[in-house]
VEXFI-965076 format. One record per residue (C-alpha): residue number from 1; residue in one letter; chain; y, x, z. Coordinates in steps of 0.02 Angstrom, whole numbers, plus 50000, padded with zeros to 5 digits. Example, Ala and Ser with C-alpha at 12.3 -4.5 7.8 and 13.67 -1.06 7.14 Angstrom:
<rs>
{n->1 | res->A | chain->A | north->49775 | east->50615 | up->50390}
{n->2 | res->S | chain->A | north->49947 | east->50684 | up->50357}
</rs>
This chain:
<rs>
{n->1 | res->X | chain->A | north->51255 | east->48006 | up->51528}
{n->2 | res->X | chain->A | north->51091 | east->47958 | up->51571}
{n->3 | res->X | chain->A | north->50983 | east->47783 | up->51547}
{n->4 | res->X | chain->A | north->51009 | east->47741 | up->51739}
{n->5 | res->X | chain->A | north->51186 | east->47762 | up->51727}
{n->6 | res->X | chain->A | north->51206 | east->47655 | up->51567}
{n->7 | res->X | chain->A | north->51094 | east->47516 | up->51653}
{n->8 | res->X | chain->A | north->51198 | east->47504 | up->51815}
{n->9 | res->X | chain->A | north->51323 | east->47364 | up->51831}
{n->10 | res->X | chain->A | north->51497 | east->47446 | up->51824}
{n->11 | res->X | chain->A | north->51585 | east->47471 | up->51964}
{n->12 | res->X | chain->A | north->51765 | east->47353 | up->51979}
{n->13 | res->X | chain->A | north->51846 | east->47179 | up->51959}
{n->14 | res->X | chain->A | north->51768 | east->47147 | up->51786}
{n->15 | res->X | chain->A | north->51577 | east->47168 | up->51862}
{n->16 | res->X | chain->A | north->51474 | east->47000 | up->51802}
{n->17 | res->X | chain->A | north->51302 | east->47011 | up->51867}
{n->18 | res->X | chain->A | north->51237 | east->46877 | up->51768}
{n->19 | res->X | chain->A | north->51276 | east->46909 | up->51574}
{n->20 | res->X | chain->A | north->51323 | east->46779 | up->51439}
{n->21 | res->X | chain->A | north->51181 | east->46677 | up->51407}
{n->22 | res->X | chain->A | north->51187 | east->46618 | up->51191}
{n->23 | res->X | chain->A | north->51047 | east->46520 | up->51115}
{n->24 | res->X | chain->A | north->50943 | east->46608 | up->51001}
{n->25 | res->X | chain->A | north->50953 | east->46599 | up->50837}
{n->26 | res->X | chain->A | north->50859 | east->46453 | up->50766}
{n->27 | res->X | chain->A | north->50863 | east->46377 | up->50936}
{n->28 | res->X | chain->A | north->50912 | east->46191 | up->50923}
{n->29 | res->X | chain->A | north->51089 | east->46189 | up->50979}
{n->30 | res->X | chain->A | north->51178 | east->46076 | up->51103}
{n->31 | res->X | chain->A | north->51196 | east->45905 | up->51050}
{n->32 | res->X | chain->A | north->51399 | east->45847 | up->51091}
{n->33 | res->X | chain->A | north->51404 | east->45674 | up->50998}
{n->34 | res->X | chain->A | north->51335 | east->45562 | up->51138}
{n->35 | res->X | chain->A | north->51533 | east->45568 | up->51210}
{n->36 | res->X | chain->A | north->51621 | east->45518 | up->51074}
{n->37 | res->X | chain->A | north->51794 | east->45577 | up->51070}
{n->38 | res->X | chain->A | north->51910 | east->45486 | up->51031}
{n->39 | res->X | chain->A | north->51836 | east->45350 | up->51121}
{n->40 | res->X | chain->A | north->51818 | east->45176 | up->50996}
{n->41 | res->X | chain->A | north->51944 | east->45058 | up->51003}
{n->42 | res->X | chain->A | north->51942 | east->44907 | up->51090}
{n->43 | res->X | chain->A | north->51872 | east->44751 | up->50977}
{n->44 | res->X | chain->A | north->52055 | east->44655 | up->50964}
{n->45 | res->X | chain->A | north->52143 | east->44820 | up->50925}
{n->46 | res->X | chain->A | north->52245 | east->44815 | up->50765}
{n->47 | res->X | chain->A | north->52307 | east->44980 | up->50714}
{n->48 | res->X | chain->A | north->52486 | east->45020 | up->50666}
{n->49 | res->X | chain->A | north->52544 | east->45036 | up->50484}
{n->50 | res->X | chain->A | north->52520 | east->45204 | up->50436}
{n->51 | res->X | chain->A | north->52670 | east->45326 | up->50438}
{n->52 | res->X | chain->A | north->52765 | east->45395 | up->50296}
{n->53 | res->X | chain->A | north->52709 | east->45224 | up->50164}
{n->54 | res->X | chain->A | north->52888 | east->45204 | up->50106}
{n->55 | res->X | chain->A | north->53036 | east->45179 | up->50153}
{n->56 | res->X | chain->A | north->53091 | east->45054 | up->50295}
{n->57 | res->X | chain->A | north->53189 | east->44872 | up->50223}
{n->58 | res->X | chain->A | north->53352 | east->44946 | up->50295}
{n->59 | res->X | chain->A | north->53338 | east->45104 | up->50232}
{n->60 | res->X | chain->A | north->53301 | east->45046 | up->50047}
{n->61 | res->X | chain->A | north->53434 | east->44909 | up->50052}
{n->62 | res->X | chain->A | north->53562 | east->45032 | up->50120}
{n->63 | res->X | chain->A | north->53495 | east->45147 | up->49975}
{n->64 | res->X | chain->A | north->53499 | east->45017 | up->49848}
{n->65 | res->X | chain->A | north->53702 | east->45019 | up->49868}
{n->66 | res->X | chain->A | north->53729 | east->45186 | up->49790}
{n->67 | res->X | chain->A | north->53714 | east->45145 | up->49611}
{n->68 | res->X | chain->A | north->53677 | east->45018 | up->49509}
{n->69 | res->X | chain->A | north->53503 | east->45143 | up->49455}
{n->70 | res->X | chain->A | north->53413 | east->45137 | up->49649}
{n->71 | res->X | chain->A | north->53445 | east->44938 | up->49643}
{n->72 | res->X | chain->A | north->53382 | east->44904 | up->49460}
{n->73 | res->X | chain->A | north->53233 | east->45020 | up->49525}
{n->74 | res->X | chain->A | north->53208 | east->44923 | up->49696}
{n->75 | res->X | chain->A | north->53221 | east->44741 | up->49580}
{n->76 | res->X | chain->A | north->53086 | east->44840 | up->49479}
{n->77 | res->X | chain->A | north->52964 | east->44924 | up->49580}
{n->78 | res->X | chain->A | north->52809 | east->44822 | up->49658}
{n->79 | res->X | chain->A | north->52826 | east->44860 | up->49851}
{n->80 | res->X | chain->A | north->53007 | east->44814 | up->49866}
{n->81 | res->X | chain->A | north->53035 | east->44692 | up->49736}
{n->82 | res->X | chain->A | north->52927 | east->44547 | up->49847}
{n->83 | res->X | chain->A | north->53058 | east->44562 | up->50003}
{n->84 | res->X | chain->A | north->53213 | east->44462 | up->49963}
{n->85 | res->X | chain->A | north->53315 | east->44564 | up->50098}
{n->86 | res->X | chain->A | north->53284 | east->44708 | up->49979}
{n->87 | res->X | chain->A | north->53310 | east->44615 | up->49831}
{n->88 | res->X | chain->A | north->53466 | east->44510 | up->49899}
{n->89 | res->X | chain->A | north->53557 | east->44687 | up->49934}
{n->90 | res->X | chain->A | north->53511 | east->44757 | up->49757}
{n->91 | res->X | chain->A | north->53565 | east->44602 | up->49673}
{n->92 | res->X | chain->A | north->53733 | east->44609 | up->49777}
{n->93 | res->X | chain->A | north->53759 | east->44798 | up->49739}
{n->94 | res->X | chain->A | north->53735 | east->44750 | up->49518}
{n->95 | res->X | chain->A | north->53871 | east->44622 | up->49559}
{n->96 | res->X | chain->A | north->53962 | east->44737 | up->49626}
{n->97 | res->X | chain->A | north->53942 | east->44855 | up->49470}
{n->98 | res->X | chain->A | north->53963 | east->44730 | up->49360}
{n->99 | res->X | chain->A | north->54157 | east->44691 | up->49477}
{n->100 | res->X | chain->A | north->54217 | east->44874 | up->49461}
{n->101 | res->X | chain->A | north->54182 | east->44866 | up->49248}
{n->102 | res->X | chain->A | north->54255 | east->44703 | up->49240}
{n->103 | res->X | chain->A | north->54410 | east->44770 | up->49344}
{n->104 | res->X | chain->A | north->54415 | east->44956 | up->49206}
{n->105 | res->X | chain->A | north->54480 | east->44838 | up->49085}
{n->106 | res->X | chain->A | north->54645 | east->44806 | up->49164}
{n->107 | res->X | chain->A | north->54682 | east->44982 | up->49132}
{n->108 | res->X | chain->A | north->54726 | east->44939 | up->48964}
{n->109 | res->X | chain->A | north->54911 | east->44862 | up->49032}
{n->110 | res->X | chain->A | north->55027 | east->44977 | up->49084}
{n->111 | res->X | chain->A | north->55080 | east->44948 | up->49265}
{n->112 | res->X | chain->A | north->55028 | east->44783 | up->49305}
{n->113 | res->X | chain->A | north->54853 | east->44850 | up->49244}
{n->114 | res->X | chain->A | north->54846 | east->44997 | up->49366}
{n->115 | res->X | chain->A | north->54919 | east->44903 | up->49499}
{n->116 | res->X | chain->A | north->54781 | east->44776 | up->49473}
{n->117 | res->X | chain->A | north->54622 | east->44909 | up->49463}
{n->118 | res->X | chain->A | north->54680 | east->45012 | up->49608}
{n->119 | res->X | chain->A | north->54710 | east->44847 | up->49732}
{n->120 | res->X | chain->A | north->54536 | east->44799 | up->49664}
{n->121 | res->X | chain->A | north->54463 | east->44952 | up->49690}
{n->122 | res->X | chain->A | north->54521 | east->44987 | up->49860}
{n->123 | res->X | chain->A | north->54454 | east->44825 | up->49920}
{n->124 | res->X | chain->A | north->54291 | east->44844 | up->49821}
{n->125 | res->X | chain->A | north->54274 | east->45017 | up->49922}
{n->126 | res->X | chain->A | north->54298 | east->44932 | up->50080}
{n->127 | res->X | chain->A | north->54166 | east->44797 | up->50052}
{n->128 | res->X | chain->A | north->54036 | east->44933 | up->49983}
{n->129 | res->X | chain->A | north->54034 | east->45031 | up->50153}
{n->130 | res->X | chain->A | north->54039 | east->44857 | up->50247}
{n->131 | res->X | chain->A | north->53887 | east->44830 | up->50146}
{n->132 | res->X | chain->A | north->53823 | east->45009 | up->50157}
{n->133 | res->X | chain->A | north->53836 | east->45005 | up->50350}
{n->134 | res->X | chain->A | north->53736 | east->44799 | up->50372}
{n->135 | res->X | chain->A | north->53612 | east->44855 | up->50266}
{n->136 | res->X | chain->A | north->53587 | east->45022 | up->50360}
{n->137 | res->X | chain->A | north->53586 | east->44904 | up->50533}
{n->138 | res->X | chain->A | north->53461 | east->44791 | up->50449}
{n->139 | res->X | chain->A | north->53593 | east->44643 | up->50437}
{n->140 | res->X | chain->A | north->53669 | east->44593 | up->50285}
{n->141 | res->X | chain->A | north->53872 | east->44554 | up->50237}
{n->142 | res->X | chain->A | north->53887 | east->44430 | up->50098}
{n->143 | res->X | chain->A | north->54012 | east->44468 | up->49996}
{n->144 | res->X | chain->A | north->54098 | east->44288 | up->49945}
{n->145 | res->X | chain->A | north->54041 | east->44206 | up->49769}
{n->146 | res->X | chain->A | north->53914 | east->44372 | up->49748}
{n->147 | res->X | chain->A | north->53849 | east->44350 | up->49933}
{n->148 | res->X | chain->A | north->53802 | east->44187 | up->49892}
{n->149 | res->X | chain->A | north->53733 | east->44207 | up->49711}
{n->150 | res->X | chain->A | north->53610 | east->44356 | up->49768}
{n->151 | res->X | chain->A | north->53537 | east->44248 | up->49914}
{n->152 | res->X | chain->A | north->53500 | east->44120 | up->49784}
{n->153 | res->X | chain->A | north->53408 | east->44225 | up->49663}
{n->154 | res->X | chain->A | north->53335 | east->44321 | up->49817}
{n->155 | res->X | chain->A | north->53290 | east->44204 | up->49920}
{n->156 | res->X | chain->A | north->53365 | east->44279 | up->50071}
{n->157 | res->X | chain->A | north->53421 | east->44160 | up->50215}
{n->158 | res->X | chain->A | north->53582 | east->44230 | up->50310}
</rs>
């Protein structure tokens, strides 16, 4: 192949007659902070709270039902311990706890005992998931005499 045949343009779709033109090195280079992307925010804009902080009021008072360990931890812990919603459905769920020991000591009759524990249980299974699901919906169910002592100590207005 000679020099005049490796100078020639090539012949075809993928002919360019005007090569790639780089800076050279050293050069200064383009300067592409005078558009600023994203552009600034406007002077009354308030950004949202950021993502993934912790978890929502409704999720942690849903989550504070499952034991008696999550709701001593939310009545605890800084973040969730200043929102009475949180607190009012932790303090409902101990009370609840505290319900279902009370009732294990009635297993100590005979039948009247067992009778008494599994009508008491039963009902205290259907007021947990009534609980479970208004504190999942960000409401609340107030269970009567604990319903009313947790908003007290809470501070929670039904």
């Amino acid at each position: 192949m000679s020099d005049q045949e490796f100078n020639d343009n090539p012949t075809g779709h993928e002919s360019n007659p005007q090569p790639a033109a780089e800076p050279a090195w050293g050069a200064p280079q383009p300067n592409f902070t005078q558009t600023a992307y994203p552009p600034p925010p406007p002077p009354n804009y308030i950004p949202p709270p950021a993502a993934g902080v912790g978890l929502s009021d409704s999720a942690a008072s849903a989550l504070a039902y499952v034991t008696f360990i999550p709701a001593i931890i939310f009545l605890v812990m800084a973040p969730y311990n200043e929102k009475p919603v949180i607190k009012f459905h932790a303090i409902q769920e101990i009370g609840i706890s505290i319900v279902l020991f009370i009732l294990s000591f009635f297993l100590v009759l005979p039948i009247l005992g067992l009778l008494i524990y599994f009508v008491g249980g039963i009902s205290l299974l259907v007021l947990w998931v009534i609980c479970i699901i208004k504190a999942s919906q960000g409401s609340a169910f107030k269970i009567p005499f604990l319903g009313n002592f947790a908003a007290e100590q809470s501070g929670y207005r039904i």
